[in-house]
N, C-alpha and C positions, 0 to 999 in steps of 0.2 A: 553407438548411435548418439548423435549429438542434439543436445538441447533443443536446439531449433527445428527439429526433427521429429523429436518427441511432444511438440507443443503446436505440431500443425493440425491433428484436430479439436484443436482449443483456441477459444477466442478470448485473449487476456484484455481485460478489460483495468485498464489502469483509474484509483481514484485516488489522484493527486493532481493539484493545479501547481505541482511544483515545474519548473523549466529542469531543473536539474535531471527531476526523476527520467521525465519524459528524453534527456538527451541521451541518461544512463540507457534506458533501453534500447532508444533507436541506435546507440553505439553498439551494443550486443547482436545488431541484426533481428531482434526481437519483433514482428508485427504486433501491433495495440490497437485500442481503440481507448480511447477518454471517455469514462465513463459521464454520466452526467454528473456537473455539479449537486451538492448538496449537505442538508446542514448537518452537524453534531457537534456535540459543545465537547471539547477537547480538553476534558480536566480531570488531572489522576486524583486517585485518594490521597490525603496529607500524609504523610511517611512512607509512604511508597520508595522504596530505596531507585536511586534515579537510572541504575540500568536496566530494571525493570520497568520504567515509565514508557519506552518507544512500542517494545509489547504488548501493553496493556491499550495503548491508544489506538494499536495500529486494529489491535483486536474488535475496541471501540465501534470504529473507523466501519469495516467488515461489518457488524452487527448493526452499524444506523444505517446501512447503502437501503435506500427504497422498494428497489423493484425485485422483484424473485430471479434471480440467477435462471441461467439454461441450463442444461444435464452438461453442455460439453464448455462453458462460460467460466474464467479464473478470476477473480476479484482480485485484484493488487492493492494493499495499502499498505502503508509505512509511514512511520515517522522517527525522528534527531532529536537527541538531548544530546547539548553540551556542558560538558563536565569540564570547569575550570577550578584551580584548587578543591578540590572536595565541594565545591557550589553546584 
């Protein structure tokens, strides 16, 4: 069974205002909906080793979204760290 198959009783509610995200999906054949904007202040713990920082925000992200999810509703979040020399 494919992906797209397994996800049509679910309404994926993407919450990123990235272009990117949004093109990645619609590439994938994926239906979304944009979830509404809104706020969370996007700042890991100081030593947080930095592949561990997209996780922690994305988790963030997921725990500040406003409105109470639906029983069959996926919350999308995500976030990028880039890692240049050990930076």
């Amino acid at each position: 069974m494919l992906l797209n198959d397994k996800l049509k009783p679910y309404r994926l509610l993407l919450a990123s205002q990235s272009p990117r995200r949004r093109e990645l999906l619609t590439g994938c054949g994926l239906p979304y909906e944009l979830a509404p904007k809104y706020d969370c202040e996007e700042l890991s713990p100081a030593g947080l080793p930095a592949e561990e920082v997209p996780l922690y925000l994305s988790r963030l992200k997921s725990e500040a979204y406003p409105a109470p999810l639906l029983p069959h509703d996926i919350l999308l979040t995500a976030d990028t760290v880039v890692v240049a020399d050990g930076e």
